[in-house]
FINUMI-762777 format. One record per residue (C-alpha): y, x, z; residue number from 1. Coordinates in steps of 0.5 Angstrom, whole numbers, plus 500, padded with zeros to 3 digits. Layout:
N
north / east / up / seq
Y / X / Z / NUM
...
//
This chain:
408
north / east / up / seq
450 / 476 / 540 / 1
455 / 478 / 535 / 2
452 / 484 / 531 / 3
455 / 491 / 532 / 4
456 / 496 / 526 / 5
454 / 503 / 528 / 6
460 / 509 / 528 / 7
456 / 512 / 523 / 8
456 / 507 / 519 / 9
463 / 504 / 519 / 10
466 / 512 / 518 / 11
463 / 512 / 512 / 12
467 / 506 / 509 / 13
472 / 509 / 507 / 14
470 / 516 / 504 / 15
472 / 512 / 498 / 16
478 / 512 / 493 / 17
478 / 509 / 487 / 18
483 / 513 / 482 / 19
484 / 514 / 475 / 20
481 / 519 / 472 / 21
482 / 522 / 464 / 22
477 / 523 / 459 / 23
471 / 528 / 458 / 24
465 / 529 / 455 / 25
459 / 525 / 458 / 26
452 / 531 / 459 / 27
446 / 530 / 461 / 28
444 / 526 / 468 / 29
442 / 531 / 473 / 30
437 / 530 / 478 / 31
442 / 527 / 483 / 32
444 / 523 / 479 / 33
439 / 520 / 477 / 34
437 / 518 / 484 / 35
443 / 515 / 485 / 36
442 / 511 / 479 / 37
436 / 508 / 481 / 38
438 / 506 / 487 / 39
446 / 503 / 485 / 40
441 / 499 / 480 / 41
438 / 494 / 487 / 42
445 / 495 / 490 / 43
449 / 492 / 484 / 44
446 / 486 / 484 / 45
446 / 485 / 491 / 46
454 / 486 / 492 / 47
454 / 482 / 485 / 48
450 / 476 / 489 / 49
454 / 476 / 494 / 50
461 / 476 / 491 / 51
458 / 469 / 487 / 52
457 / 473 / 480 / 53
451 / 471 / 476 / 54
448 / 478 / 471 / 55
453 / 482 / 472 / 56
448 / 488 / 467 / 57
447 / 494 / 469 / 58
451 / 499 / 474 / 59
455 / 504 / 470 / 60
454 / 511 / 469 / 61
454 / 516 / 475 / 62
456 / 523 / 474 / 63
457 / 528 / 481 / 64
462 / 532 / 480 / 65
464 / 539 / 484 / 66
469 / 539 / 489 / 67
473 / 544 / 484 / 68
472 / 539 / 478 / 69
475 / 532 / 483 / 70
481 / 538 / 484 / 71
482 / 538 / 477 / 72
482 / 531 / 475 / 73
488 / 530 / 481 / 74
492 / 536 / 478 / 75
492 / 533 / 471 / 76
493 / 525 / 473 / 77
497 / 526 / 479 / 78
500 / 533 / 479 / 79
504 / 532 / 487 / 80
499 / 531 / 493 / 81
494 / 535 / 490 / 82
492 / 539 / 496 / 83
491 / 532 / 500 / 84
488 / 528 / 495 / 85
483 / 533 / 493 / 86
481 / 533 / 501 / 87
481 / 525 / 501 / 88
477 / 524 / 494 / 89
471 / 523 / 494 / 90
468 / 519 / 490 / 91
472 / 514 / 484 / 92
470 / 509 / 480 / 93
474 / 510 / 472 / 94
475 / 504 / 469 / 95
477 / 507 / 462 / 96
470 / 511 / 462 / 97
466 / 506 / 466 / 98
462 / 511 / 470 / 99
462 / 513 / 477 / 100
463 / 519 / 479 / 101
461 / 523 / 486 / 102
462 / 529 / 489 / 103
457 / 533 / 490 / 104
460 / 536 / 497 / 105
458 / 531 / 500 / 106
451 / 530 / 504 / 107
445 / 525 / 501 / 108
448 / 519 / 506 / 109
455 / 520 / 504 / 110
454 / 519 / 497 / 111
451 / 513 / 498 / 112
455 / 510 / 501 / 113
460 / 512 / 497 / 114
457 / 509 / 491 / 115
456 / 503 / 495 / 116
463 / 502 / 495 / 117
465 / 504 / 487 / 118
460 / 499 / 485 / 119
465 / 494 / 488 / 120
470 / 497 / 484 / 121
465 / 497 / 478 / 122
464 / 489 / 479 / 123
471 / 488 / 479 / 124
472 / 491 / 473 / 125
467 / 487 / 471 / 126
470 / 480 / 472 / 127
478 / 484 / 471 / 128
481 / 490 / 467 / 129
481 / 493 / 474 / 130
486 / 499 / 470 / 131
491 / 492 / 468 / 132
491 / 489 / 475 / 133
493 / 496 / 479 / 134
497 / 499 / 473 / 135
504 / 500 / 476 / 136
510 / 497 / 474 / 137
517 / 498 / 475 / 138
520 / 496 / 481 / 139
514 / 493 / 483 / 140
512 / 498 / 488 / 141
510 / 493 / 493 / 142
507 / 488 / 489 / 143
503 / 494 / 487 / 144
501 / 497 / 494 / 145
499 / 489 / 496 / 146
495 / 488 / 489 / 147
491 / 496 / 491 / 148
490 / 493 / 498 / 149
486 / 487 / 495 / 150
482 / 492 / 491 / 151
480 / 497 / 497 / 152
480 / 491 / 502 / 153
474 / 487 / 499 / 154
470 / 493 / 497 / 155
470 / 495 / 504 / 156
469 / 488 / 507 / 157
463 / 488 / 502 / 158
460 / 494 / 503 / 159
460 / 491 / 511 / 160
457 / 484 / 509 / 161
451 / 488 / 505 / 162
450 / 493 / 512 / 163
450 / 486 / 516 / 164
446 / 482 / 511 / 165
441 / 488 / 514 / 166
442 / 484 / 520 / 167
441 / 478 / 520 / 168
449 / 477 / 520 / 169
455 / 476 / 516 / 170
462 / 479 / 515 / 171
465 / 472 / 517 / 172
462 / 472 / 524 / 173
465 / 478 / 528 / 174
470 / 476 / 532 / 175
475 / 481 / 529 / 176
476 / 489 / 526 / 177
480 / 492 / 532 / 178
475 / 498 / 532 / 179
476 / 498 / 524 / 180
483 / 501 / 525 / 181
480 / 508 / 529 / 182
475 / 509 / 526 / 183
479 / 510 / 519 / 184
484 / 514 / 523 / 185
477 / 518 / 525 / 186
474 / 519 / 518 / 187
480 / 522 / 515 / 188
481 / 528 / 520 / 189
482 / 535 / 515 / 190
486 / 540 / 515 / 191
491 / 537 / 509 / 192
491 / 530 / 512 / 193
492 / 533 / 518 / 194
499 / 537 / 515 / 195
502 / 530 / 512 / 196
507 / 527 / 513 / 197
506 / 520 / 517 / 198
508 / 515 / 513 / 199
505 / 518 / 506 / 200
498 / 518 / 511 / 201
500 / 511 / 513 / 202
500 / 509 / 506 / 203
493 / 512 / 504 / 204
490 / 508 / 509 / 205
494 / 501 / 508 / 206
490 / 498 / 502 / 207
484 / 500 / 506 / 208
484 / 498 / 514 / 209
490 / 492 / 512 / 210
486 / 491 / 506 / 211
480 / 490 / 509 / 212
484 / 485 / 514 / 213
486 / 481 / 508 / 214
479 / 480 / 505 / 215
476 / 478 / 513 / 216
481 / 472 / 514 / 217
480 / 470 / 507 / 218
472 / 470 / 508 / 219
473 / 466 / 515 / 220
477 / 461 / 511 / 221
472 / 461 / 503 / 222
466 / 463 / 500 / 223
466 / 471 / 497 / 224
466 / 467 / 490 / 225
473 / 464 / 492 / 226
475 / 471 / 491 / 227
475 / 472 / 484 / 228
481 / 466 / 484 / 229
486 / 471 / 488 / 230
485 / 477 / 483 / 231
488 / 471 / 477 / 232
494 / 470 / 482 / 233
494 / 476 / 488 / 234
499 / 477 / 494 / 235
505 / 479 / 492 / 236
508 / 482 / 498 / 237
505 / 487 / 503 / 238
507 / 482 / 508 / 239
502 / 477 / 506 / 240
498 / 482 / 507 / 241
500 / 484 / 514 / 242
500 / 476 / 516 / 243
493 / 473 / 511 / 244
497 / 467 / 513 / 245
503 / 467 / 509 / 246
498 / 467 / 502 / 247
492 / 463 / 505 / 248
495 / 458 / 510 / 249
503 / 457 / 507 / 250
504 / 460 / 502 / 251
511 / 465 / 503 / 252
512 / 469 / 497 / 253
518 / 474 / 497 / 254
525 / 472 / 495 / 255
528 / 476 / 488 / 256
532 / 481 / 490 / 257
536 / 485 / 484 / 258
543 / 489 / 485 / 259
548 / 488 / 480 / 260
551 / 494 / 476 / 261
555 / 499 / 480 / 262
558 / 504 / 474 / 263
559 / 511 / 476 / 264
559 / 511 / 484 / 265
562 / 519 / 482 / 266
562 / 524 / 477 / 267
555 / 527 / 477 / 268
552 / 523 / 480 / 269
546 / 519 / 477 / 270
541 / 514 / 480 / 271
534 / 517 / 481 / 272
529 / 510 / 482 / 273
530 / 503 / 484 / 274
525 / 500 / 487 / 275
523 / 495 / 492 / 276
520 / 497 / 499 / 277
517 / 491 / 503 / 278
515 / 490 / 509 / 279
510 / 495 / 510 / 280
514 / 501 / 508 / 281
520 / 499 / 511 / 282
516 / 498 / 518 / 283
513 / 506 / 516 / 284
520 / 508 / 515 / 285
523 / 505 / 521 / 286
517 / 507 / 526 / 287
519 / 515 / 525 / 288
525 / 513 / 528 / 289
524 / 508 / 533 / 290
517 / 508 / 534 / 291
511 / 505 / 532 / 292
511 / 498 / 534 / 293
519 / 498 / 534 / 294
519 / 500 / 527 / 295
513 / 494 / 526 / 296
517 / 489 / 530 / 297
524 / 491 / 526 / 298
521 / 490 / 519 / 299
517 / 483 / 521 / 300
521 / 478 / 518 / 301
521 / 482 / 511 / 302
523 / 476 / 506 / 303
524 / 481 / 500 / 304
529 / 487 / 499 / 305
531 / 492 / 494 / 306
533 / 499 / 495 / 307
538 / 504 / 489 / 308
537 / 511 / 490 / 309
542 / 516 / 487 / 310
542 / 524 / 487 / 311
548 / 528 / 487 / 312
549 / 534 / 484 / 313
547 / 539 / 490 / 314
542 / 535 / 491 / 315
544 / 530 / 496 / 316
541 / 522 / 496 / 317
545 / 516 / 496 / 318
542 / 510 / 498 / 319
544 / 503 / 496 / 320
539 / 497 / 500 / 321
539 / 489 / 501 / 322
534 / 487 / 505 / 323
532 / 479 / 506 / 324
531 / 476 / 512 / 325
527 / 469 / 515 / 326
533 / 468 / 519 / 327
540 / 470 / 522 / 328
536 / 472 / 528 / 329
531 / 476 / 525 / 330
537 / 479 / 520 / 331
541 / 481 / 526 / 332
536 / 483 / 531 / 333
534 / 488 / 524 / 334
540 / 491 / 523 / 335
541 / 493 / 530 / 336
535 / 497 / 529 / 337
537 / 500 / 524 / 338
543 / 502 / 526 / 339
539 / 506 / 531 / 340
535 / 509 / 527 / 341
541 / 510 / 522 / 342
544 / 515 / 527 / 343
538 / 518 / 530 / 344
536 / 520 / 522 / 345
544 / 523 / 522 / 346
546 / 526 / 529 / 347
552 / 527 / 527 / 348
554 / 520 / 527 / 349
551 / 518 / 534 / 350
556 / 514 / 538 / 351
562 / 514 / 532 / 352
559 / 507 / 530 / 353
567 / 503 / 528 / 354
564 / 495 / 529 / 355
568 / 490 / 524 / 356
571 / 484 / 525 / 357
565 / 478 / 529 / 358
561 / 485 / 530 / 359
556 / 483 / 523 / 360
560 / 491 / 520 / 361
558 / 497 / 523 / 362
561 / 503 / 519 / 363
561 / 511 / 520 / 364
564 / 517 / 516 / 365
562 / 524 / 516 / 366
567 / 527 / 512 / 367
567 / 524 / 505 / 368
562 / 520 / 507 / 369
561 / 513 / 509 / 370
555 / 509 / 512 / 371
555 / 502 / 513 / 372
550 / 496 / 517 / 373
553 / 490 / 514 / 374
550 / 483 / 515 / 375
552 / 476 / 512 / 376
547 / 470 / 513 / 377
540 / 472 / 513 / 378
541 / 479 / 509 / 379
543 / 485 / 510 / 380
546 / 491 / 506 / 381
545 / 498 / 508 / 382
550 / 505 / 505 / 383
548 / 511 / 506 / 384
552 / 516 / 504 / 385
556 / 513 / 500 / 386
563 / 517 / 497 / 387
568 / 514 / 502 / 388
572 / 512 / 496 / 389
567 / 507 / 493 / 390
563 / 505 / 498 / 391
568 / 498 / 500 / 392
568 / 496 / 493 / 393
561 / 497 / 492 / 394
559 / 492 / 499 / 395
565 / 488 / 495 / 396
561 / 488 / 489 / 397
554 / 487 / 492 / 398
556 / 480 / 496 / 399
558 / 478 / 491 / 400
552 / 479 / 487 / 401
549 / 474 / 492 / 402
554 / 468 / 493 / 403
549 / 464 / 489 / 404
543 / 467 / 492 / 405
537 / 463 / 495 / 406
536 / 463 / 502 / 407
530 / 463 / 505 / 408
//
């Protein structure tokens, strides 16, 4: 019979998250925290045994700390999200100071499980810089969020495998981790968690539920010890990891995407970020307009893309975005989607969409602004907010940016 996880024990797979946080002075152990280090030590050496990893040394260091000491490290490292983050940490691991530190709110059965799944995250620095490997890079956000999902994915499947050796099983034989999804869903309800906006609660969870997904398909197909190899050459797209396939089966990396240098679009206006978005956050945006699984299915198909955010004096946003597709069909499937979900985002623009030749361009004016959905081939450029006077030469000047580009 295929074993079962009890609730109980699922919902605590995700009281975890394993940040950054700044140096401090290191006191005496308490008599907590002796008694999590007495027991991570057996625990480290199974987690290690199990990810193929001979003399792994000692766990590191645990501290437990005051829910009011875990606010202060969110405040001093992250500085946004504080009344969020604070609600959803409750345990890290810091690889600058290799310790583990765990929150003394939590009950005795909580703390281990946490700990179970930061041993993970201390084994991985073991064989890796952990701060090297999730250390953002500039217009790499998607490569980071996928790179992060490798991370939390495997120290959630391990922590699985650990419970299911109890067993008498193994990760790879359930049949899937459909119940995995609300159970997440379940274990993060808060007041704060409750008040975010959606697609900031989607990205929290990502790394952990698609993540574990991830790992799942890669432990049905190799051993635990294979995984090290994917750190030395990780995903490079969330795509790969919503479809296991397109980096364990036919590898399918992301296409370059770059935009060309477009000067001043106006006086005052400055650019404020260029980044890429992925697939995962562009279904995430998609889904607020269109639903969830038309955002999904939008979104599906993602080859590569690149957005260009500008700020206007009063505030107002400029965006600037090119998206590669598979196919024509996916591109012109995609930018009808998007069109829908351009005027729902700007009621003002409803219905007055103006169609250009062959229907590929559609574009819209509310005042001094323009907005368009324009598709060539498998891409397809978005403007949203443009100043009218700049926006066709700065569509001209982006296509012809990609007149040499590769197509999928």
């Amino acid at each position: 019979m295929t074993p079962r996880l009890p609730r109980t024990l699922l919902a605590l797979l995700l009281v975890a998250i394993a940040l950054i946080p700044a140096g401090a002075v290191f006191a005496q152990p308490t008599q907590a925290e002796s008694s999590l280090s007495a027991l991570a030590g057996p625990l480290y050496q199974q987690l290690a045994a199990l990810k193929g990893m001979g003399a792994p040394g000692p766990p590191p260091p645990i501290l437990i700390k005051s829910r009011e000491e875990t606010r202060r490290f969110i405040q001093l490292e992250l500085e946004l999200f504080v009344d969020l983050l604070e609600e959803q940490i409750a345990a890290y691991y810091d690889p600058r100071r290799k310790v583990m530190v765990v929150g003394d709110w939590l009950p005795a059965e909580h703390q281990q499980a946490a700990l179970m799944h930061e041993l993970v995250h201390a084994l991985q620095d073991r064989e890796m810089s952990l701060e090297a490997y999730s250390a953002p890079h500039p217009g790499q956000g998607d490569q980071l969020l996928a790179r992060q999902a490798l991370v939390e994915g495997e120290a959630v499947a391990l922590m699985l495998e650990l419970l299911l050796k109890a067993q008498g099983a193994e990760l790879s034989s359930l049949p899937d981790l459909g119940s995995v999804r609300s159970v997440v869903a379940a274990a993060s309800v808060g007041p704060a968690i409750d008040s975010a906006p959606k697609f900031l609660r989607d990205l929290l969870i990502f790394p952990y539920v698609d993540g574990l997904n991830f790992v799942f398909q890669f432990r049905k197909r190799q051993p635990w010890s294979a995984l090290t190899a994917l750190y030395r050459d990780p995903p490079r797209s969330t795509a790969q990891i919503l479809h296991p396939d397109k980096r364990l089966a036919t590898r399918e990396d992301p296409i370059p995407i770059t935009l060309p240098d477009l000067g001043t679009l106006a006086p005052g206006v400055k650019v404020v970020t260029e980044d890429e978005l992925g697939e995962y956050a562009l279904g995430a945006v998609l889904a607020l307009h269109l639903g969830e699984q038309a955002g999904r299915t939008a979104a599906a198909g993602w080859r590569g893309d690149r957005y260009r955010l500008w700020e206007e004096p009063d505030g107002r946003l400029v965006i600037a975005y090119l998206l590669a597709t598979e196919s024509e069909r996916v591109a012109g499937a995609f930018a009808q989607s998007y069109a829908k979900a351009l005027e729902k985002r700007h009621p003002a623009l409803s219905g007055k969409g103006v169609p250009g030749p062959g229907g590929a361009l559609v574009t819209w004016r509310d005042g001094g602004r323009a907005f368009a959905v324009d598709r060539r081939g498998t891409e397809v450029l978005v403007l949203e907010q443009m100043p009218a006077g700049v926006a066709d030469g700065v569509r001209a000047t982006i296509w012809r940016s990609r007149s040499g580009a590769a197509k999928p």
